[in-house]
C-alpha positions as CSV (number, residue, x, y, z in Angstrom):
1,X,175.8,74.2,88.7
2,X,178.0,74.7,92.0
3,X,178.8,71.4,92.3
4,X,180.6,69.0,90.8
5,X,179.0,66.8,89.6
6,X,179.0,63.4,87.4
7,X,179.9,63.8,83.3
8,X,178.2,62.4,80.8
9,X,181.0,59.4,80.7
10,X,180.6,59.0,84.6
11,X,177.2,58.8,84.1
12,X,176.8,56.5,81.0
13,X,179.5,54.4,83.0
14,X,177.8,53.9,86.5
15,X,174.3,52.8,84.6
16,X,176.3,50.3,82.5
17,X,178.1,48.8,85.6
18,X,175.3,49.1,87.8
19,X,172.6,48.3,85.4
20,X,174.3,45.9,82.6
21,X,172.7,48.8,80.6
22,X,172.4,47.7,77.0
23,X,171.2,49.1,74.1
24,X,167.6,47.4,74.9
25,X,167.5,49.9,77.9
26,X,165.9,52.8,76.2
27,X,163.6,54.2,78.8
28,X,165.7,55.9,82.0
29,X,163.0,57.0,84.2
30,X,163.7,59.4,87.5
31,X,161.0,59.6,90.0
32,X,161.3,63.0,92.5
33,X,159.3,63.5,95.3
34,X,158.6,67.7,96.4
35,X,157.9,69.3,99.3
36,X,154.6,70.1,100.9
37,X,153.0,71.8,104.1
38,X,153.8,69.3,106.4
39,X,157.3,68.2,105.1
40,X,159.0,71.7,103.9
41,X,161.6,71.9,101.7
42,X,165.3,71.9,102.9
43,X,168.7,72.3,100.7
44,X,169.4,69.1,100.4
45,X,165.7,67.9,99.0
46,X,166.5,71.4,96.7
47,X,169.9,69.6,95.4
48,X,168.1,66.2,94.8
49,X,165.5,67.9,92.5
50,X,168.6,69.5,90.6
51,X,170.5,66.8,90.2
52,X,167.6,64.5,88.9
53,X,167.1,67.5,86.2
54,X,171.2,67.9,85.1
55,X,170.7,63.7,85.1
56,X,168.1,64.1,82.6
57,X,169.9,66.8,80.8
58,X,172.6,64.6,80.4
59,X,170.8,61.7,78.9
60,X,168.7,63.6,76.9
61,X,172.0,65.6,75.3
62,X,174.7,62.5,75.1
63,X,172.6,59.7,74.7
64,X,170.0,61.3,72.2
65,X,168.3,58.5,69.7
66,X,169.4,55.9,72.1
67,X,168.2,56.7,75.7
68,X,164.8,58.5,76.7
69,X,164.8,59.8,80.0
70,X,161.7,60.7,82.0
71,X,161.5,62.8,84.9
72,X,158.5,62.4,86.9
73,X,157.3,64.6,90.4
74,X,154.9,62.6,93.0
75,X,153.9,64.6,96.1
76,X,155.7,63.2,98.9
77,X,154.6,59.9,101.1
78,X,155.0,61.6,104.3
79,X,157.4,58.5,105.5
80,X,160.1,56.4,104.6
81,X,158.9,53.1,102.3
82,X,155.2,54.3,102.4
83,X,153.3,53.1,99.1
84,X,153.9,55.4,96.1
85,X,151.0,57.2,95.1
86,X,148.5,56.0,92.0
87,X,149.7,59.2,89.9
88,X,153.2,61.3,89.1
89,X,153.6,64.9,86.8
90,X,155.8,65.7,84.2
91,X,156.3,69.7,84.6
92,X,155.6,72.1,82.2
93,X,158.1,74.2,84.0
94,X,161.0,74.3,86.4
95,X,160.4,72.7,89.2
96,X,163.0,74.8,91.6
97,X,159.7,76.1,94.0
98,X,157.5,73.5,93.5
99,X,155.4,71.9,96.1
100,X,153.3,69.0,96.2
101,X,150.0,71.5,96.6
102,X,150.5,72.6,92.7
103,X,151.9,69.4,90.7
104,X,148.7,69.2,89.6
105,X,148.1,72.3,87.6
106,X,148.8,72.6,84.1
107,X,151.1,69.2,84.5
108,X,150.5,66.0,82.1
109,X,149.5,63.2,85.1
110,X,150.2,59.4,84.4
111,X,149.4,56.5,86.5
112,X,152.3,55.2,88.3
113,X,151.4,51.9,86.7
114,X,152.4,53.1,83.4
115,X,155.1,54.6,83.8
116,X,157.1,51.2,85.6
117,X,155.6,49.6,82.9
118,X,157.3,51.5,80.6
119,X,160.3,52.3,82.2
120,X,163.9,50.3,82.1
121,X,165.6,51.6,84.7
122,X,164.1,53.7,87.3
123,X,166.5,56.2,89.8
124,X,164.0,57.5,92.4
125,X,166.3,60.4,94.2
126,X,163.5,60.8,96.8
127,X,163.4,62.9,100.6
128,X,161.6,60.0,101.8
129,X,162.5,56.3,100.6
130,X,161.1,54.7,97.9
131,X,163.4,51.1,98.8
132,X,160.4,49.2,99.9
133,X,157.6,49.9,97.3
134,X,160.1,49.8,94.4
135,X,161.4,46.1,95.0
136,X,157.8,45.2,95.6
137,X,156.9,46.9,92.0
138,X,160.2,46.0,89.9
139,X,158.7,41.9,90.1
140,X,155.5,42.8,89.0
141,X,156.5,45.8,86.0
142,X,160.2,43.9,85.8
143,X,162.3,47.0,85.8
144,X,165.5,47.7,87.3
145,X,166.1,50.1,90.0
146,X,168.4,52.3,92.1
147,X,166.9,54.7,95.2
148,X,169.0,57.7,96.6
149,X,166.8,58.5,99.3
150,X,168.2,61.5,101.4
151,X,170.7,62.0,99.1
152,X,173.2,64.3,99.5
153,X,176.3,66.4,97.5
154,X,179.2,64.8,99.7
155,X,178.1,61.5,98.9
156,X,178.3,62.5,95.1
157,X,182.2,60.1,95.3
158,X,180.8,57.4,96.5
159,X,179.1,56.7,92.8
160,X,183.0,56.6,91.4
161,X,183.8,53.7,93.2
162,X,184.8,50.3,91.9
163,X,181.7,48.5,92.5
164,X,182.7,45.4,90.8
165,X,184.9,45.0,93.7
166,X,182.5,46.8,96.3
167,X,180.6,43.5,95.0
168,X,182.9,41.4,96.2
169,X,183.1,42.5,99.6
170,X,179.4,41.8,99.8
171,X,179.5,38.5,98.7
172,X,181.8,37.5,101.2
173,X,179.5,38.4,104.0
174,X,176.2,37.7,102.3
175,X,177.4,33.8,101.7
176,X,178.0,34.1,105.7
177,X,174.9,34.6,106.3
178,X,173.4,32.5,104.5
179,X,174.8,29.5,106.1
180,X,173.7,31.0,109.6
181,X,171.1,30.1,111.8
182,X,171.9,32.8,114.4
183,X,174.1,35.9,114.7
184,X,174.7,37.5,118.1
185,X,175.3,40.9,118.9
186,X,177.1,42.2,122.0
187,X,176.8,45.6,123.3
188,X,178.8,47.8,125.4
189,X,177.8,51.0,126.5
190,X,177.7,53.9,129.2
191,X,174.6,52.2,130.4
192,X,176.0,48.5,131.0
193,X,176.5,45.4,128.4
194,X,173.6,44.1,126.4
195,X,173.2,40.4,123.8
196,X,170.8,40.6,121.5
197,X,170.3,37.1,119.2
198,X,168.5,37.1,116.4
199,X,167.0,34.1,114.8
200,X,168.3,33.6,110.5
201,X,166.9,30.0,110.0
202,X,164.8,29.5,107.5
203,X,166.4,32.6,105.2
204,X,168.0,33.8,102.5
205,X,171.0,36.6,102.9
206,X,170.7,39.6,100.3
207,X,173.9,41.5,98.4
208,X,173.0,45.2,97.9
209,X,176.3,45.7,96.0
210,X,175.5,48.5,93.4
211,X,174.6,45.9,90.8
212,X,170.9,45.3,89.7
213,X,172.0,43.8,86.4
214,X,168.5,41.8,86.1
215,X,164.8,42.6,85.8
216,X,162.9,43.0,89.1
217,X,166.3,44.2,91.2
218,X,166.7,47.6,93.1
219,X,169.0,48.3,95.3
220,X,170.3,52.0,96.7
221,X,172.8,53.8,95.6
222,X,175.2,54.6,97.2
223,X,175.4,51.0,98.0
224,X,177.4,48.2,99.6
225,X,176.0,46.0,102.1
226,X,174.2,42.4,102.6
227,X,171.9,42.2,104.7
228,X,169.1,39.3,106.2
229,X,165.8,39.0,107.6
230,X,165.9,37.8,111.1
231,X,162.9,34.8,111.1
232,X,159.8,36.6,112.6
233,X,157.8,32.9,113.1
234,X,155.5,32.5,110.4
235,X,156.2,29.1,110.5
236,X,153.4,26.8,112.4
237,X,155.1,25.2,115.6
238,X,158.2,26.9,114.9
239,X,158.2,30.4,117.2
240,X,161.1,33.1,116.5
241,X,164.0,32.5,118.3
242,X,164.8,36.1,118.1
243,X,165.7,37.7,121.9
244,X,167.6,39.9,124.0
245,X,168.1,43.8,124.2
246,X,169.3,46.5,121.7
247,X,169.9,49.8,122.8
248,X,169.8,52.7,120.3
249,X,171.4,56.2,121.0
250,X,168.7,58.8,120.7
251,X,171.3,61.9,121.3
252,X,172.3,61.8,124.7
253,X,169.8,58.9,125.6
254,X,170.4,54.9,125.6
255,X,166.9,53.6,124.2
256,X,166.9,49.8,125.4
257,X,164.0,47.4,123.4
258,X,163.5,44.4,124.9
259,X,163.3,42.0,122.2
260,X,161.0,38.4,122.7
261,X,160.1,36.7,119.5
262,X,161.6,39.2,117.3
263,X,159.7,42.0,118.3
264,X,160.3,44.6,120.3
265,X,157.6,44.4,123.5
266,X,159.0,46.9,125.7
267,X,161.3,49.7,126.6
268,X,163.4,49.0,129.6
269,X,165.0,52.6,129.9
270,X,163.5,55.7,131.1
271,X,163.3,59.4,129.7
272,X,161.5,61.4,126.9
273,X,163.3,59.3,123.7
274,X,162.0,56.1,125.6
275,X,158.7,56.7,126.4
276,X,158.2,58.1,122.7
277,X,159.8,55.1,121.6
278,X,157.2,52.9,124.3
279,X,154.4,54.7,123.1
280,X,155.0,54.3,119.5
281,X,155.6,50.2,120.1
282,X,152.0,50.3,121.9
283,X,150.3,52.1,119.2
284,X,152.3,50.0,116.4
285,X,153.6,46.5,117.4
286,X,154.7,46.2,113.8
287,X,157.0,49.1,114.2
288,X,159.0,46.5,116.8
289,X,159.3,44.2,114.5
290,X,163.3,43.8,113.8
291,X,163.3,43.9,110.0
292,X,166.5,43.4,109.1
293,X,170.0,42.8,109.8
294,X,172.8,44.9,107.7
295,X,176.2,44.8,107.3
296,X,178.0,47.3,105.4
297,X,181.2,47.1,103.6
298,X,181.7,50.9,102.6
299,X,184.1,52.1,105.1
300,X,187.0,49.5,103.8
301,X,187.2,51.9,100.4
302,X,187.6,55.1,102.4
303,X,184.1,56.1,102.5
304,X,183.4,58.6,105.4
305,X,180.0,58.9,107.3
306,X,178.0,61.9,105.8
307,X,175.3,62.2,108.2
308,X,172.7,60.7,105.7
309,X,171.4,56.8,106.6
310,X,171.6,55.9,102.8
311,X,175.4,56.4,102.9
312,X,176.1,55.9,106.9
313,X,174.2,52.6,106.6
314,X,176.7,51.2,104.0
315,X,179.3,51.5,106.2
316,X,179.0,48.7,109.2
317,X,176.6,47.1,111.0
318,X,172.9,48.2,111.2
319,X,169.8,46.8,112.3
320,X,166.6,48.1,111.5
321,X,162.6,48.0,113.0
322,X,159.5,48.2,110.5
323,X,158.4,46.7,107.4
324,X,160.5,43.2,106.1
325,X,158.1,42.6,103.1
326,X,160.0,44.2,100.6
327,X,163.3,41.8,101.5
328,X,161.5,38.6,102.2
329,X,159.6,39.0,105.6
330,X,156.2,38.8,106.2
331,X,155.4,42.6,107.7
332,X,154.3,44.6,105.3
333,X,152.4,48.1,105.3
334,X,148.8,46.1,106.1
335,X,150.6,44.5,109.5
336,X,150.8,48.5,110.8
337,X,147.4,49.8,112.0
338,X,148.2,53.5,110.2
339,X,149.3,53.4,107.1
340,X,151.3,57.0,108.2
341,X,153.4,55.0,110.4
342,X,154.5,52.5,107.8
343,X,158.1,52.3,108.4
344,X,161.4,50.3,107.7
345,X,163.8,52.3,110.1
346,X,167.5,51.5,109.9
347,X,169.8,52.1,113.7
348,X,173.4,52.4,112.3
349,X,176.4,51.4,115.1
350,X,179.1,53.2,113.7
351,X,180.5,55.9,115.9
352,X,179.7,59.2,113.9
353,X,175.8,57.6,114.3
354,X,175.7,56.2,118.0
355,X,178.9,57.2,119.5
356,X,178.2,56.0,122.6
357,X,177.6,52.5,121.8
358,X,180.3,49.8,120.8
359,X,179.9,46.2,118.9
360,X,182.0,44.6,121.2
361,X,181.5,41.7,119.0
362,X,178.8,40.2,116.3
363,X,179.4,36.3,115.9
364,X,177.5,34.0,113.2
365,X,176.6,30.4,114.7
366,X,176.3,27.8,111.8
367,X,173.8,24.5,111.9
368,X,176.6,22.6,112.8
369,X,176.9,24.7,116.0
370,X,180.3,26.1,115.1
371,X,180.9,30.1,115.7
372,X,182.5,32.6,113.4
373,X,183.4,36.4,114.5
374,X,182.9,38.5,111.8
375,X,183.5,42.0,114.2
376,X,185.0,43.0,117.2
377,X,185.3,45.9,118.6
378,X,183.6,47.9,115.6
379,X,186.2,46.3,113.2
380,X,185.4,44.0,110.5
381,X,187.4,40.4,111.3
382,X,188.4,40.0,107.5
């Protein structure tokens, strides 16, 4: 190995915190996507595939009699939070050049089904992110979970943290929001000011701490962050109060969605970024759909932006477009009219992400029509 990476006692230690792994938790299953024609292989997808083999290696030399862990390979879904597929390998051989073409070769195949059913805990260090189909899955097979989608070496420290106290952090926000009816955003950038409010009544916040002690939990890992689904009105009489604009920074371009009834309906900027983004909303309403609203605590513990969403989400404010089911909404991979373009897409406003757009300020407004400011400026207010 080149890298450093975790030792058997770091290992055993972040499933125990994490997982509330007891000796009941036999079966530590890893699911690995591989590369194929249309999505080739890269270094980092190479280091993924490695470390879920050394993770493996470890459990199967340190933890021998007490811990069985299963490495499975699925070709890839072609997207982020597409459906898993009905069927995953175990390889005969190493899987360093594998690609999705030959996994089924001379490689035992077992139903995805099965293997949930058996499995414990389940660490899915995928290219594309497995978050929305696993949280769906875990309540039905009642496993616990972590994904490491887009995974990366420099983000190996961020599993050494103190995630009892990562926890914490979370908490604090995620009981914010779930007194809120409303949290406002407020803009600034090179293009002018812009309000976005999004609509939190009738919901439930969400902690993505790095703790999935119970059955049916999965969270990412890296994590730190709680997060809520605006209300997208699938309430009779009761439309989405959900409005306003948010820009996203596609390189050099300001991206601005007009947002009515929690969806985006149009792109109010102009050049090549926007009218991808405009075609894309008129081919897939569901894609405007604002699925979620973030707020991650990472950056308070000294955790730096690595150019990977799974990390960079974790440290501030996000909000992302797509697919809600898998944290409570009601848009799920049936709302989109491809399944290809099944998608829960997360826009991170931290600088090393979208440097050219400040939050001047995000405020929560509570039933009783007070206001709390919970960041200015890009700055937490606690």
């Amino acid at each position: 190995m080149k890298y450093q990476g975790l030792s058997a006692q770091q290992l055993g230690d972040l499933l125990t915190v994490c997982f509330n792994m007891s000796g009941k938790d036999r079966n530590i299953t890893i699911l690995v996507d591989v590369p194929d024609a249309k999505s080739p292989d890269c270094s980092d997808w190479r280091f993924r595939r490695q470390l879920a083999l050394d993770w493996q290696r470890l459990i199967a030399q340190n933890f021998a009699g007490k811990k069985t862990g299963r490495l499975f390979y699925y070709p890839n879904v072609g997207a982020n939070n597409g459906d898993l597929p009905e069927t995953m390998y175990e390889l005969c051989k190493s899987p360093a050049e594998f690609i999705a073409e030959g996994l089924h070769i001379n490689n035992p195949v077992t139903a995805t089904a099965e293997i949930l059913t058996q499995a414990h805990i389940v660490l899915a260090m995928t290219q594309f992110s497995a978050t929305a189909p696993l949280k769906v899955l875990a309540k039905k097979y009642l496993f616990r979970g972590a994904t490491m989608p887009d995974f990366t070496e420099p983000m190996l420290p961020a599993l050494a943290l103190d995630y009892q106290k990562v926890n914490d952090r979370v908490m604090y926000i995620k009981e914010r929001l779930d007194k809120a009816v409303a949290v406002t955003y407020r803009f600034t950038t090179p293009v002018g000011k812009f309000k976005f409010h999004a609509d939190t009544r009738f919901r439930t916040a969400h902690a993505s701490s790095g703790l999935m002690p119970k059955p049916g939990m999965v969270g990412n890992l890296p994590s730190g962050e709680a997060y809520i689904v605006p209300y997208e009105g699938e309430i009779e009489r009761e439309t989405s109060e959900s409005q306003g604009i948010i820009p996203v920074q596609f390189e050099d371009e300001i991206v601005l969605y007009q947002i009515e009834k929690n969806r985006a309906v149009a792109v109010q900027s102009k050049g090549a970024h926007s009218q991808r983004e405009r075609t894309m909303l008129q081919q897939e309403p569901a894609y405007g759909n604002i699925s979620e609203l973030g707020f991650g605590v990472l950056e308070a513990f000294g955790v730096k932006a690595v150019g990977s969403i799974l990390l960079d989400e974790k440290l501030g404010v996000h909000i992302a477009f797509g697919r809600s089911e898998h944290f409570g909404g009601i848009i799920s991979p049936d709302s989109f009219n491809r399944k290809k373009n099944v998608v829960h897409i997360d826009r991170v406003y931290i600088p090393e992400c979208q440097p050219d757009i400040q939050i001047e300020s995000v405020n929560l407004r509570y039933e009783n029509d007070s206001t709390e400011t919970v960041m200015r400026d890009n700055v937490y207010a606690f």
